[in-house]
C-alpha positions in Angstrom: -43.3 35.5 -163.6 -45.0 37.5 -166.0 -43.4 37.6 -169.9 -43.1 40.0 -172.5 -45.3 39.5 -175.3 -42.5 40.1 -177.8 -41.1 36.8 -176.2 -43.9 35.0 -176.8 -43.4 35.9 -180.7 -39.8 35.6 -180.4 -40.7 31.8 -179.1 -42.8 31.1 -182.0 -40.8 32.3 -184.7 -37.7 30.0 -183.0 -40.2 27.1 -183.6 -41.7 27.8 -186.6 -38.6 28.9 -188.6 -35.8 27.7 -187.0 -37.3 24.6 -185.7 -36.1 24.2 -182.2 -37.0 22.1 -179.8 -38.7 23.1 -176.5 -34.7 23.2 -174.1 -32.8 24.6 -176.7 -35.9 27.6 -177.4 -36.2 27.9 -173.6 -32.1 28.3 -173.2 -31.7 31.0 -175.6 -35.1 32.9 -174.5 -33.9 32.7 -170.6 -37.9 30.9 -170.0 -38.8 27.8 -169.1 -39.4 25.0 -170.7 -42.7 24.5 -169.3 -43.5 28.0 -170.3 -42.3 27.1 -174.0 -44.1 24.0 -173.7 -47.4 26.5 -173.3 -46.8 28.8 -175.6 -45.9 26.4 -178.7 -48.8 23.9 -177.8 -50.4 25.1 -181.5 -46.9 24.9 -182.8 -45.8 21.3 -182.8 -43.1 20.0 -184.9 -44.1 18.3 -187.9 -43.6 14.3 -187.9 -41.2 14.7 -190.5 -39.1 17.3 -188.6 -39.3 14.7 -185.7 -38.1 11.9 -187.8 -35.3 13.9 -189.5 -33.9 14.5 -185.6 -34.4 11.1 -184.4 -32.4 9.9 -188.3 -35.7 7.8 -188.6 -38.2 7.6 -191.1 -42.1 8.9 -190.9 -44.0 5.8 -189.8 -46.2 4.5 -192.2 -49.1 5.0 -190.5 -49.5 9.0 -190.9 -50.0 8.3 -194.5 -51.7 12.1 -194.4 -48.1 13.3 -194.0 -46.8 13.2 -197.4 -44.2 16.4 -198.1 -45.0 18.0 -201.2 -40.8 18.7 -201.1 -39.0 16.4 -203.3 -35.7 17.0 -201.7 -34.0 18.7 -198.8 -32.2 22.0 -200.4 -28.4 21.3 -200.5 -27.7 24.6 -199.3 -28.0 26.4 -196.1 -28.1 30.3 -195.7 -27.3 31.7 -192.2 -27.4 35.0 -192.7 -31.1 36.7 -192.8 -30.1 39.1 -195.2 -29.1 36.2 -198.0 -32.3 34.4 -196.9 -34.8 37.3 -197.7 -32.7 38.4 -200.9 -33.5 35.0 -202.3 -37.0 35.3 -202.0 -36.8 38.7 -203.2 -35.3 38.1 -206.6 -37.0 35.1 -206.6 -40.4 37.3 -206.6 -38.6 40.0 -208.8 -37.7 36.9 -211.5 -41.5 35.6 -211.5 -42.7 39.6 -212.0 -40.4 40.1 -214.7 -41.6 37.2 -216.6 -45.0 38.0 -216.2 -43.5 41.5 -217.9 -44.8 43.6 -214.9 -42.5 46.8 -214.1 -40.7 46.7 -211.0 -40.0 49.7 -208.7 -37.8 49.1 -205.7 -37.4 52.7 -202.7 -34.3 54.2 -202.3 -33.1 53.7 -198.3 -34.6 51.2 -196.1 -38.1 54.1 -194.7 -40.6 52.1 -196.3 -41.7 48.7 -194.9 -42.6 47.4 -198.4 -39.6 45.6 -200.6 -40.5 47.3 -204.0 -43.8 48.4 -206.0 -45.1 46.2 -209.0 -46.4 47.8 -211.7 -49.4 45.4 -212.8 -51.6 46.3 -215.8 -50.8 49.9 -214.6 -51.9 49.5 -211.0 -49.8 49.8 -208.3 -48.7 47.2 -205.5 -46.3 47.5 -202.5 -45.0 44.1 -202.1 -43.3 42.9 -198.8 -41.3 39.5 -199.6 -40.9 37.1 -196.6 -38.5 34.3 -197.0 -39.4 30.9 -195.5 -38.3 26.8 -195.2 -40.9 24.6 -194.9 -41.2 21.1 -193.6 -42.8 20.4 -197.3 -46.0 20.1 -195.3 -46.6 23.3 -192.9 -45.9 26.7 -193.9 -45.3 29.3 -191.3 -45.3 33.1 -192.2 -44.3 35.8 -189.4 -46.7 38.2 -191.3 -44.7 41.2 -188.7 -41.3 42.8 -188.5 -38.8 43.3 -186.0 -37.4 46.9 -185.1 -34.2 47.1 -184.2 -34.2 47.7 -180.7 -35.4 45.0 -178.8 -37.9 42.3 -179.7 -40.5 44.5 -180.5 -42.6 43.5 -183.7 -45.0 45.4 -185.6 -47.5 43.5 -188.0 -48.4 44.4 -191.8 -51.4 46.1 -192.2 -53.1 47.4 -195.4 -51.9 50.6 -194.4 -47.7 49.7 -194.9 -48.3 47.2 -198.4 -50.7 45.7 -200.7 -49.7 42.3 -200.5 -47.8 39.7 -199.0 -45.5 37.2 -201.3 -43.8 34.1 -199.2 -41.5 32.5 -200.8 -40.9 28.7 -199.4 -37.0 27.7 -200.2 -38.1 24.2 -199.6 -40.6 23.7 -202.5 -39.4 26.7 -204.9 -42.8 28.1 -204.3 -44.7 31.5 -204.2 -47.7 32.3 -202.5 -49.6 35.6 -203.0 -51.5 37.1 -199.9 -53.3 40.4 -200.5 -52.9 42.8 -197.5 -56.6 43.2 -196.7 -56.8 39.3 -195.4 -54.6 41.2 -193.0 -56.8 42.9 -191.3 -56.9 46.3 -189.9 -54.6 45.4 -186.8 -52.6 42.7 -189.2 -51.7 39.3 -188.1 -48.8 38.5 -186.1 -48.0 34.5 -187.8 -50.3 33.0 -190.5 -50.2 29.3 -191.1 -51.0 27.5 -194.5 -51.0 23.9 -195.7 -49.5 21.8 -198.6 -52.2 19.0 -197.9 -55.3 19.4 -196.2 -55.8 18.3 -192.9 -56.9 14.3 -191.0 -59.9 16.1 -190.8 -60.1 18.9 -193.4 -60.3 21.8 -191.1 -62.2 24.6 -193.5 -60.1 27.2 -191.3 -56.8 26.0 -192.6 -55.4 28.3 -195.4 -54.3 25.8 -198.6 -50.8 26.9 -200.5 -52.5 25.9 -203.4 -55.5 28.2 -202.8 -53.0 31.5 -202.8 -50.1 30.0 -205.1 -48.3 32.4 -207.4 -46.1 31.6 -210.2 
């Protein structure tokens, strides 16, 4: 049986963000679990994620996996629309010490959150709001319409940057839009901590951190 793409995305967003595993992703997609198990193989759960389901501890042997996150956030937002105000006024605050001028649209037309005014150029800044394991950080650099499942990736041609904001750390990372690329990039993955192996390809927090 052949899937929708959007599902895929759907799947991997589910993992990434909400951190399910592979039955309860495959019941609330109406897929398989061996499906799922295919789609997520680049997706795995962090050990720590693991550990915190099983109420045990990272084994001492992954020494490599050491969370950047002091502490588990005491609070827990349901609601999309709190989630990504945090991390917008979280952005806004940062901005607004650095005394840049801030600009947000009227209505809900553009697919940018609001312009900064920086040294008197312009930037249209989409926010995205994420929780970490302390370790992985995974940004769904594309939005979701409405109707449907149907997502549409950032491109150069909607903002100027990307800012994620991780609720787990209280940190801010600053992506310009033409890393994008001209087609944009449907999930983008960075790291706390390099690698076992310190995979050059890996994208370091630290390398794109903004405060």
């Amino acid at each position: 049986m052949a899937y929708n793409e959007d599902i895929k995305v759907e799947a991997i967003r589910l993992r990434t963000v909400e951190l399910l595993g592979l039955q309860a992703l495959a019941d609330k997609l109406c897929i398989s679990k061996g499906i799922a198990s295919k789609w997520l193989t680049d997706y795995p759960l962090s050990l720590e994620i693991l550990a915190i389901k099983k109420k045990s501890r990272v084994p001492k042997k992954y020494p490599e996996y050491t969370s950047v996150a002091k502490e588990t956030p005491s609070f827990t937002l349901s609601n999309p629309n709190h989630i990504g105000t945090l991390g917008e006024l979280k952005v806004m605050f940062i901005a607004a010490a650095k005394g840049y001028t801030i600009s947000t649209p009227k209505g809900h037309a553009q697919r940018y959150d609001f312009i900064l005014d920086i040294e008197n150029k312009l930037f249209r800044v989409q926010v995205k709001t994420v929780q970490s394991d302390g370790i992985t950080v995974f940004l769904k650099s594309s939005s979701k319409t409405k109707k449907g499942l149907k997502y549409t990736n950032y491109t150069s041609k909607d903002i100027d940057c990307l800012v994620v904001y991780d609720i787990t750390t209280d940190r801010c990372a600053w992506i310009n839009a033409s890393e994008l690329g001209e087609t944009g990039l449907s999930m983008t993955t960075f790291r706390y901590v390099p690698t076992h192996k310190n995979n050059k390809n890996i994208r370091l927090f630290s390398d794109y951190e903004w405060k």
